[in-house]
FIKOL-91253 format. One record per residue (C-alpha): residue number from 1; residue in one letter; x, y, z. Coordinates in pm, 1 decimal. Layout:
// FIKOL-91253
   k r       xx       yy       zz
 NUM A        X        Y        Z
...
//
This chain:
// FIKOL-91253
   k r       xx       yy       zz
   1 X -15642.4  16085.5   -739.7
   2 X -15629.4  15711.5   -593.3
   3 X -15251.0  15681.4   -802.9
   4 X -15172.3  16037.5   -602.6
   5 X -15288.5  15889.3   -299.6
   6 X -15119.5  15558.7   -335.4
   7 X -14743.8  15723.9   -456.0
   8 X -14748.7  15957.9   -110.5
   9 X -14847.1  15623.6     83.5
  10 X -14572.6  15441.9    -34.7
  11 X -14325.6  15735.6     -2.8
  12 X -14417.8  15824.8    336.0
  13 X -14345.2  15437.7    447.7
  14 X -14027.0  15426.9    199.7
  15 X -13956.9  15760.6    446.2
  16 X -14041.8  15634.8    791.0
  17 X -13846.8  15280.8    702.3
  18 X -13520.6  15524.3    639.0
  19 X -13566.6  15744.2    917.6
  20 X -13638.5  15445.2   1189.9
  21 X -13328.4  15234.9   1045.7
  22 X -13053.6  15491.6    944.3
  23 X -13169.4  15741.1   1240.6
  24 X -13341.4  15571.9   1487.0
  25 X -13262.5  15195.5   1461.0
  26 X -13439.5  15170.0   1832.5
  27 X -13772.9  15159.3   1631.0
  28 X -13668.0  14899.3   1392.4
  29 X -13711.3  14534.3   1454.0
  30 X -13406.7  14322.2   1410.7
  31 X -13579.8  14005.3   1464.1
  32 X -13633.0  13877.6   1117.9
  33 X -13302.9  14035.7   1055.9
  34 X -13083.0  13857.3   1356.2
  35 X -13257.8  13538.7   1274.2
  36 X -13069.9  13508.7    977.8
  37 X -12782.0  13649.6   1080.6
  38 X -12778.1  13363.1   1346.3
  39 X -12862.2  13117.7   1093.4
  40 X -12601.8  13229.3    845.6
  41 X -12304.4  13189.2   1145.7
  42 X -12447.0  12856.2   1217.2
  43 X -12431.2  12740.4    885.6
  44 X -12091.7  12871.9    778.4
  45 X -11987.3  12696.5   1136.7
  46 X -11872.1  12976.5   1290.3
  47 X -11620.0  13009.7   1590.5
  48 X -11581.7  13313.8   1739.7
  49 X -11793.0  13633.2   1878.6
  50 X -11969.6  13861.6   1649.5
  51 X -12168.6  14227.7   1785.3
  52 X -12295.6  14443.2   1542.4
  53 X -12433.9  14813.5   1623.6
  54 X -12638.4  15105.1   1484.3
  55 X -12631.3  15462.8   1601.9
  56 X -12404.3  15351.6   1881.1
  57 X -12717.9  15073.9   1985.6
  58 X -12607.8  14686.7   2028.1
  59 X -12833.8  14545.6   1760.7
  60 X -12673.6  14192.4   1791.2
  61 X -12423.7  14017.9   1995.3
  62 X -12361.2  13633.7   2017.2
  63 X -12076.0  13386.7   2033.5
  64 X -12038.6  13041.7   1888.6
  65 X -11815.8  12757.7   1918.6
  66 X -11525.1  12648.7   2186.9
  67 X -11204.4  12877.3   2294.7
  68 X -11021.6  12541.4   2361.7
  69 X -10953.6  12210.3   2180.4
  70 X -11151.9  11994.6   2387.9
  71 X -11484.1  12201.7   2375.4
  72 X -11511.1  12216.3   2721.8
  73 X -11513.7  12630.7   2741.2
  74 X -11778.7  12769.7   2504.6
  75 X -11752.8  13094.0   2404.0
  76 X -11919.8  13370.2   2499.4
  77 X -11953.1  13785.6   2466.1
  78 X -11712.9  13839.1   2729.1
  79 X -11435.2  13559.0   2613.1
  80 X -11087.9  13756.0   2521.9
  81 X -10971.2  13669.5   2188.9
  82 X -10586.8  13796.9   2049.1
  83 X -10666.4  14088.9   1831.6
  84 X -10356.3  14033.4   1608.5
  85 X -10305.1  14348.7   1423.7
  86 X -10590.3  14542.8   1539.9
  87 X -10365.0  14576.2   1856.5
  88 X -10239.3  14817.2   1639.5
  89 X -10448.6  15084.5   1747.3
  90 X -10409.0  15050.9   2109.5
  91 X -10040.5  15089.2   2046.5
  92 X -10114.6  15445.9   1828.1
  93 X -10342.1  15551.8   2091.6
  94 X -10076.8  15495.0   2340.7
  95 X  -9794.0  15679.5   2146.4
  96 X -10110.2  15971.7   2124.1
  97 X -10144.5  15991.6   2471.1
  98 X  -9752.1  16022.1   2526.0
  99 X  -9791.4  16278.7   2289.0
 100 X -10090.3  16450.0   2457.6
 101 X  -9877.8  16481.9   2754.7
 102 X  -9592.3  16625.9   2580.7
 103 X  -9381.5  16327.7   2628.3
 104 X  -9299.1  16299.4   2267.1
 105 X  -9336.4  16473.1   1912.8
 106 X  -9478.2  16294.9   1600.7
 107 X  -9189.1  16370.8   1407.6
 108 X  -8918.4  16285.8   1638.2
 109 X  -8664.2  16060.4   1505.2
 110 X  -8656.6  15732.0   1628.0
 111 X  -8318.3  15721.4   1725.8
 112 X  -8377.5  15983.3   2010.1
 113 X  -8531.5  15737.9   2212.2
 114 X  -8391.9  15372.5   2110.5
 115 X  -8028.7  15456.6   1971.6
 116 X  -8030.9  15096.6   1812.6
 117 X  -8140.5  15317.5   1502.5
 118 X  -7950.4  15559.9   1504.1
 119 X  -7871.8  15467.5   1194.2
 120 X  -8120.0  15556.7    972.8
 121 X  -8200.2  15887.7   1185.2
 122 X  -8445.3  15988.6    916.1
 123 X  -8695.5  15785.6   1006.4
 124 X  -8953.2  15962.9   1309.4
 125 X  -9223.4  15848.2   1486.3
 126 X  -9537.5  15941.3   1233.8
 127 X  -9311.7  15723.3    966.7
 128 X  -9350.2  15436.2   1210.7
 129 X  -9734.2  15489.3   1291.9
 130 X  -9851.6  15534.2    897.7
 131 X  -9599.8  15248.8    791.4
 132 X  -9384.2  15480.9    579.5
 133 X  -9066.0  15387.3    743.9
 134 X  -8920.4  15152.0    511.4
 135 X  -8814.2  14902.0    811.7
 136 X  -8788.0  14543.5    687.0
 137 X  -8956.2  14300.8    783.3
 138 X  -8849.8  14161.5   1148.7
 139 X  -9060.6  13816.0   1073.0
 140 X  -8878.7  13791.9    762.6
 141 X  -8531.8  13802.7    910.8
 142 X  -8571.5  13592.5   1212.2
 143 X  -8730.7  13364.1   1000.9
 144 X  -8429.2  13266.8    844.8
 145 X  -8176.7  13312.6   1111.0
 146 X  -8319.5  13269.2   1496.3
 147 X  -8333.9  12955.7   1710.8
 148 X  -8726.4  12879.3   1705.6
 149 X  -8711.5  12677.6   2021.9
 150 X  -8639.1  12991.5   2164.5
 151 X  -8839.8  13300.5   2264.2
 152 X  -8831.6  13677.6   2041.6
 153 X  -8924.9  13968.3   2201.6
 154 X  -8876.2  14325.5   2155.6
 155 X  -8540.7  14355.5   2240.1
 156 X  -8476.7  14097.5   1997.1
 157 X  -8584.6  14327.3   1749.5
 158 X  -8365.3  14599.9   1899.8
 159 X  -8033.8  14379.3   1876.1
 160 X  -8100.8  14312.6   1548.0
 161 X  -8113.7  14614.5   1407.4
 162 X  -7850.5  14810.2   1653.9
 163 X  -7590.7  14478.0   1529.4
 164 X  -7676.6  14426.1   1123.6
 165 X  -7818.1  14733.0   1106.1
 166 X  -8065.1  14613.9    774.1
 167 X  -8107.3  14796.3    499.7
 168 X  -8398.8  15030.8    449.3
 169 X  -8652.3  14911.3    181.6
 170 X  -8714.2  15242.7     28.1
 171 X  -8638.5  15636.2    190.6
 172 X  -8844.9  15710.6    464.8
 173 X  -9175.4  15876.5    361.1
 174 X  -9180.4  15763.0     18.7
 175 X  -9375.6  15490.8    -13.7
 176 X  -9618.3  15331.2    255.6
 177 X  -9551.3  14960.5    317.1
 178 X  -9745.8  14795.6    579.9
 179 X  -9480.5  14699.4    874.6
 180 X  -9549.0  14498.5   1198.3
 181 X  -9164.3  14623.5   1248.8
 182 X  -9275.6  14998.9   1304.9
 183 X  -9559.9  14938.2   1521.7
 184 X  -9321.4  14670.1   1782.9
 185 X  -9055.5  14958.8   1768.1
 186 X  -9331.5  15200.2   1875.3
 187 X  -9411.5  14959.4   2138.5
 188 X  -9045.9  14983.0   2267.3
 189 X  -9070.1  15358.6   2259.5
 190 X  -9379.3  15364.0   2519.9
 191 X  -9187.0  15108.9   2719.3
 192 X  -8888.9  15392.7   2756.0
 193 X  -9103.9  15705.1   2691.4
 194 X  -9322.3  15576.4   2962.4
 195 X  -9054.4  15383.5   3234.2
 196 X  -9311.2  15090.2   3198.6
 197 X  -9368.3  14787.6   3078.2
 198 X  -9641.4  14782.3   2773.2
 199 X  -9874.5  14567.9   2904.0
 200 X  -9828.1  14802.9   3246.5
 201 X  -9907.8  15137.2   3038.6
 202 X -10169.4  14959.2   2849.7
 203 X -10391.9  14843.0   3167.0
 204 X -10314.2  15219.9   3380.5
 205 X -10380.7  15436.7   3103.2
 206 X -10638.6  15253.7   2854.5
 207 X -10826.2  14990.1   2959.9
 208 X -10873.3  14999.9   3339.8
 209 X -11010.1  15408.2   3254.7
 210 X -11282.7  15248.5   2996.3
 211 X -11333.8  14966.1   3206.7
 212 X -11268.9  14715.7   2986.0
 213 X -11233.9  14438.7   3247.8
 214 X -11158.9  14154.1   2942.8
 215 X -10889.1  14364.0   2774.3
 216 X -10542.6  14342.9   2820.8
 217 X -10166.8  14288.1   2640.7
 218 X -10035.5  13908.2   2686.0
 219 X  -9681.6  13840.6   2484.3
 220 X  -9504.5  13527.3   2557.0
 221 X  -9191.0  13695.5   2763.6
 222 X  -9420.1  13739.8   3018.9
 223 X  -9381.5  13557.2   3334.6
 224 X  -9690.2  13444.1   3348.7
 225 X -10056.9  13461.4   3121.9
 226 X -10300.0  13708.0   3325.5
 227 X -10625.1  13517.2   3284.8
 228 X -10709.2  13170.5   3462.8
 229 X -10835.4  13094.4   3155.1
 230 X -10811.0  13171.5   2825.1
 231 X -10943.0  13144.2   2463.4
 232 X -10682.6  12927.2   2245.3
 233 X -10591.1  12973.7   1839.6
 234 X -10692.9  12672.1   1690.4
 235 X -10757.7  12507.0   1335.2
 236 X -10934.5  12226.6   1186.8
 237 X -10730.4  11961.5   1018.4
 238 X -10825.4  11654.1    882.2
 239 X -11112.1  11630.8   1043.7
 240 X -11008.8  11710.6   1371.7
 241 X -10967.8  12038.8   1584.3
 242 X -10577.5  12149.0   1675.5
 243 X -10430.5  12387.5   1834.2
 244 X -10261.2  12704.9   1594.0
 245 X -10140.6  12908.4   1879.0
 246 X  -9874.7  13143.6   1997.5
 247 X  -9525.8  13112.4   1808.1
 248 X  -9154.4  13173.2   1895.3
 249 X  -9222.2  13529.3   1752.1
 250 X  -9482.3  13589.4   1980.6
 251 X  -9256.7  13711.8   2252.5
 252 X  -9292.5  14056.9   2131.2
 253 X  -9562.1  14316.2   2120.6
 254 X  -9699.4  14631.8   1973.9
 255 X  -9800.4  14477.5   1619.8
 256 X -10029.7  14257.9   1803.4
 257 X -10116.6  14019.1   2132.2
 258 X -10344.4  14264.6   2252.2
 259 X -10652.5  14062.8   2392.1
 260 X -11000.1  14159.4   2400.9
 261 X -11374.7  14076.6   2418.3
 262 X -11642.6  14203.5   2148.5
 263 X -11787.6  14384.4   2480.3
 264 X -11482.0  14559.8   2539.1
 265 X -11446.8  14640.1   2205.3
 266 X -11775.5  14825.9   2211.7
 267 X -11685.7  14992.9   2520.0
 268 X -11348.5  15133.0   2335.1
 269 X -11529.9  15220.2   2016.2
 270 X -11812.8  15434.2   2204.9
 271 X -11522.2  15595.7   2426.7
 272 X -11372.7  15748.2   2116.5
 273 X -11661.9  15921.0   2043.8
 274 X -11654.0  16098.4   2416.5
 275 X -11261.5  16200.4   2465.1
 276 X -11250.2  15962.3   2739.7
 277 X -10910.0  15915.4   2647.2
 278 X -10777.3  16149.8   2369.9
 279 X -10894.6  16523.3   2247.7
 280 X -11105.4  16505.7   1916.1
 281 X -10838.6  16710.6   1711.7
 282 X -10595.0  16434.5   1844.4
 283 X -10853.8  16144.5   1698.8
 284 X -10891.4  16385.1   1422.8
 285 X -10530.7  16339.7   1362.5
 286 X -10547.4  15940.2   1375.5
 287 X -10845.0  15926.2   1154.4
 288 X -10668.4  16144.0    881.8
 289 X -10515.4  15945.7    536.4
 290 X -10128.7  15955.2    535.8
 291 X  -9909.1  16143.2    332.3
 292 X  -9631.5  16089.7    148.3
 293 X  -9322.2  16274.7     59.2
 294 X  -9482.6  16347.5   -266.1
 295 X  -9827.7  16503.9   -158.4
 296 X  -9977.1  16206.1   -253.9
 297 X -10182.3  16011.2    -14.1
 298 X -10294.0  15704.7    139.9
 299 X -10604.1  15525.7    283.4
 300 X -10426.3  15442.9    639.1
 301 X -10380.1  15707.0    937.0
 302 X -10234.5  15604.8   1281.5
 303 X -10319.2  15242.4   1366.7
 304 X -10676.8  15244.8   1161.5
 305 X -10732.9  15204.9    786.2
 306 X -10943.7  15517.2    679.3
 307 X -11149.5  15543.4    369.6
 308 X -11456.2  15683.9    234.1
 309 X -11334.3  16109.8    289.0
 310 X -11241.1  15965.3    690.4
 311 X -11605.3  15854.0    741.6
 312 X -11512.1  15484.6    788.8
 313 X -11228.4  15353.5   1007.9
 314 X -11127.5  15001.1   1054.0
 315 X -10885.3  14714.4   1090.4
 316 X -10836.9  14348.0   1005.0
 317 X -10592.6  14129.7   1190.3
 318 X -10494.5  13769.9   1135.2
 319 X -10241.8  13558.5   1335.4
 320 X -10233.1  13167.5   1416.5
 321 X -10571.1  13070.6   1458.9
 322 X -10710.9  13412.9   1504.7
 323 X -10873.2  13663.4   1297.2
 324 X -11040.0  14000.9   1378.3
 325 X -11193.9  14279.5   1220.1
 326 X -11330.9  14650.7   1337.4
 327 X -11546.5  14876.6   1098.5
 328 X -11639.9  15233.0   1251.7
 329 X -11875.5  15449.7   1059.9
 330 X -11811.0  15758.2   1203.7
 331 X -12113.9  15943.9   1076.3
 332 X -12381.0  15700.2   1223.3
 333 X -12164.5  15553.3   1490.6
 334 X -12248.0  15180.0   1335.5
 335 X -11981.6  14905.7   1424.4
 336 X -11932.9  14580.0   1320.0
 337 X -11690.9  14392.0   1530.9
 338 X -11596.3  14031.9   1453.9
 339 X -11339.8  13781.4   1662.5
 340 X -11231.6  13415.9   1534.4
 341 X -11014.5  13193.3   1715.9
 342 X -11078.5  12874.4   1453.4
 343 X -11137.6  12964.3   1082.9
 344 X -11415.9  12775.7    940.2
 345 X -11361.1  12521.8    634.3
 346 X -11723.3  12745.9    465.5
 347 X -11591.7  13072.0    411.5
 348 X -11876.8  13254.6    494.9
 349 X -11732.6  13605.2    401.7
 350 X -11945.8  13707.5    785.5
 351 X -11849.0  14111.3    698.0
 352 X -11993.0  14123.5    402.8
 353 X -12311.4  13928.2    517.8
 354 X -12317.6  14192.1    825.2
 355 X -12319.3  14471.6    572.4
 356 X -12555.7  14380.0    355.4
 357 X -12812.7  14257.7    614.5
 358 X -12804.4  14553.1    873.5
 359 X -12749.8  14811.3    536.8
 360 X -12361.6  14918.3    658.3
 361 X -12207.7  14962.9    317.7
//
């Protein structure tokens, strides 16, 4: 009778520990469970911004470190970081609202809005946003040919493929090959779908809605940065802290140069849960694995990385000094968002330390 007794005790607690962590992580406390979370960032000497969430709750949120190369601006929650390629969602979302509005159609062919492609006229819009395109590489080619003491932007990318007209790295839909070519093009395609500038259509119809006051698109042909301050790409060499900033690539936009706090970032992933900005069979449509011409498919959608049966979304990004990542579990609205302007010598592998301490596998 006592062993009966003793086997429903511990099940009932085994229960209630479940429920108040998976369900309702408001009655769990993440004190112990911060504390080394804190401890861990400190001793892997972290720099960058780190908020973690369960059942759309802010369990944790802290920066550490400098955003400049004197250490004279710490960082903090609200401190705007360059995204790298998670920009790439903001530039899906914004070819989704264009869509939404009937301004476009997914499978559109390129060409009918920049004629620098026309081409390869195979290649439509849903081949750029699933990288299925078979573009080359614009890094790649300018890389080898352009001036470097001069600015590239997107019209760089235009002229190059409207003059030498590259070859195609495999037919359109038959393979998927991430490309930071497709998602600049479908930057240019806002900018003419749209009559505005990116970072003009980004601000009006994404982040001033969801009030995401630290958020905005900054690319080097720009007249001037938008912030009186800002948070630098840096690296630590010999010793020492330098900068590992913006490049003479960084002129153009859509793959990346999106800025953006961890509190913004909260604010956008909570907004896609509400249709603030899109209809949930458009998200739907986002959050869906690619196909190929085959049938066969892959674990990337429009701008987000989707795995586990479209349960999980995410993205990594990595540029200069920067580095960024975005998990979304769909099914218990936990996020884990992470921002790095300097990477640290003691690879602390922070995602996987987030995962296994708040139980986000």
């Amino acid at each position: 009778m006592r062993k009966t007794l003793f086997t429903r005790f511990i099940l009932i607690n085994l229960l209630v520990t479940f429920f108040s962590f998976f369900v309702y992580p408001g009655l769990v406390n993440f004190k112990s469970i911060n504390k080394e979370m804190d401890q861990f960032l400190l001793d892997t000497e972290f720099n960058g911004a780190v908020l973690v969430a369960k059942n759309g709750k802010v369990v944790f949120k802290k920066a550490y470190g400098f955003g400049d190369i004197d250490q004279k601006v710490k960082l903090i929650p609200k401190s705007s970081f360059n995204l790298a390629s998670v920009s790439k969602q903001f530039t899906a979302t914004g070819i989704m609202i264009l869509f939404e509005k009937n301004k476009l159609k997914l499978d559109d062919p390129v060409a009918k809005y920049l004629p620098q492609f026309s081409y390869v006229k195979e290649i439509t819009i849903r081949h750029l946003l699933n990288h299925t395109s078979g573009l080359p590489d614009i890094y790649g080619i300018l890389e080898s040919q352009w001036d470097k003491s001069k600015i590239a932007g997107n019209e760089v990318l235009l002229n190059v493929f409207a003059n030498q007209k590259p070859k195609l790295l495999f037919k359109p839909g038959e393979k998927m090959r991430y490309s930071n070519t497709g998602y600049i093009t479908l930057a240019s395609i806002i900018e003419k779908v749209s009559g505005h500038p990116f970072f003009e259509f980004m601000e009006k119809n994404i982040f001033k809605p969801l009030k995401m006051n630290d958020t905005y698109a900054y690319y080097k042909t720009m007249k001037e940065y938008p912030r009186s301050e800002r948070v630098w790409g840096l690296k630590r060499q010999d010793g020492k802290t330098v900068l590992n900033d913006l490049i003479y690539c960084d002129g153009m936009i859509g793959d990346g140069n999106v800025h953006s706090s961890i509190e913004d970032l909260f604010k956008w992933d909570q907004a896609l849960y509400a249709e603030k900005l899109l209809k949930k069979k458009t998200l739907k449509m986002m959050f869906t694995p690619g196909r190929l011409n085959n049938g066969e498919s892959f674990a990337y959608g429009f701008g987000w990385g989707v795995t586990d049966s479209g349960k999980k979304v995410h993205h990594g990004g990595g540029w200069v000094g920067f580095r960024s990542f975005i998990m979304r579990y769909l099914d218990k609205k936990d996020t884990i968002i992470v921002l790095i302007n300097c990477v640290s010598p003691k690879k602390g592998k922070t995602g996987e330390k987030i995962k296994s301490l708040y139980h986000m596998q």
